[in-house]
N, C-alpha and C positions, 0 to 999 in steps of 0.2 A: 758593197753587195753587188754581187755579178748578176744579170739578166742573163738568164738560159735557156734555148732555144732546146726543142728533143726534137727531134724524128723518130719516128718507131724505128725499134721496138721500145726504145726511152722513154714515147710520150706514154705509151702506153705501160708502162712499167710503173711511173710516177705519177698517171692518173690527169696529165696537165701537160699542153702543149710548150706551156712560155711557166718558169716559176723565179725567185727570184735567191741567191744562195751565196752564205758566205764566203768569204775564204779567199786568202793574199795571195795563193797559187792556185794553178790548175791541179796540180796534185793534189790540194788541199780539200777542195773543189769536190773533186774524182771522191777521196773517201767521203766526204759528208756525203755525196750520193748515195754513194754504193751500203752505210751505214743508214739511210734515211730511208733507201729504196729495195735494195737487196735486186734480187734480179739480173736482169740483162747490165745492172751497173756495177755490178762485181766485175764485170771483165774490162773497164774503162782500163786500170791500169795492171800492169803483169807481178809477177811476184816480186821482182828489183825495185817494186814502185815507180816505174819509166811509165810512161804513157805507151797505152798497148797500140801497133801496127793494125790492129783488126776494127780499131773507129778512127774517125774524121773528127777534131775539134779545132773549129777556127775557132779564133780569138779576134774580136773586130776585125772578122772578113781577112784574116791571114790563119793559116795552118799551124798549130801549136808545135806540131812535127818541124818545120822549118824555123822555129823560136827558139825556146829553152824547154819543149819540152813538155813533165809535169811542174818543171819551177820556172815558168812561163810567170809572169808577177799578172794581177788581177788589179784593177783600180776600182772606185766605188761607182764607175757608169760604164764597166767591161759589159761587149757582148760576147755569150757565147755560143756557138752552136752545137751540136754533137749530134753525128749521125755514124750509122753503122759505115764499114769501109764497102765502095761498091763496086764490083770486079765485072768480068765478063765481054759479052760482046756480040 
């Protein structure tokens, strides 16, 4: 079971800043949210099931983007975090 971190609009979508969520991958991961939460969590991953460019999910403080992705592998004391992606300047 993964520890997961949200930032809004996450926390607030799931009601819960920190909650605790099954699942071998991050992809795996991504739909039970997005099944669980509906919301801002429908858009974690894109229609190919890849992990969408438009959020940030580290996996113990590394970028799932720079891993494997949504089949990034999960262990039973994974952190994760997920925030929106934050552009500008």
């Amino acid at each position: 079971m993964a520890n997961v971190r949200l930032i809004a609009p996450f926390a607030a979508a799931a009601g819960a800043r920190e909650i605790s969520i099954d699942g071998q991958t991050i992809g795996e991961l991504c739909r039970t949210l997005a099944e669980r939460y509906g919301g801002s969590f429908l858009r974690l991953l894109d229609r190919e099931g890849k992990l969408s460019k438009d959020v940030v999910v580290l996996v113990n403080r590394q970028n799932a983007h720079t891993l494997s992705g949504a089949q990034t592998r999960l262990g039973s004391d994974t952190e994760v975090l997920i925030m929106p992606l934050m552009s500008g300047g």
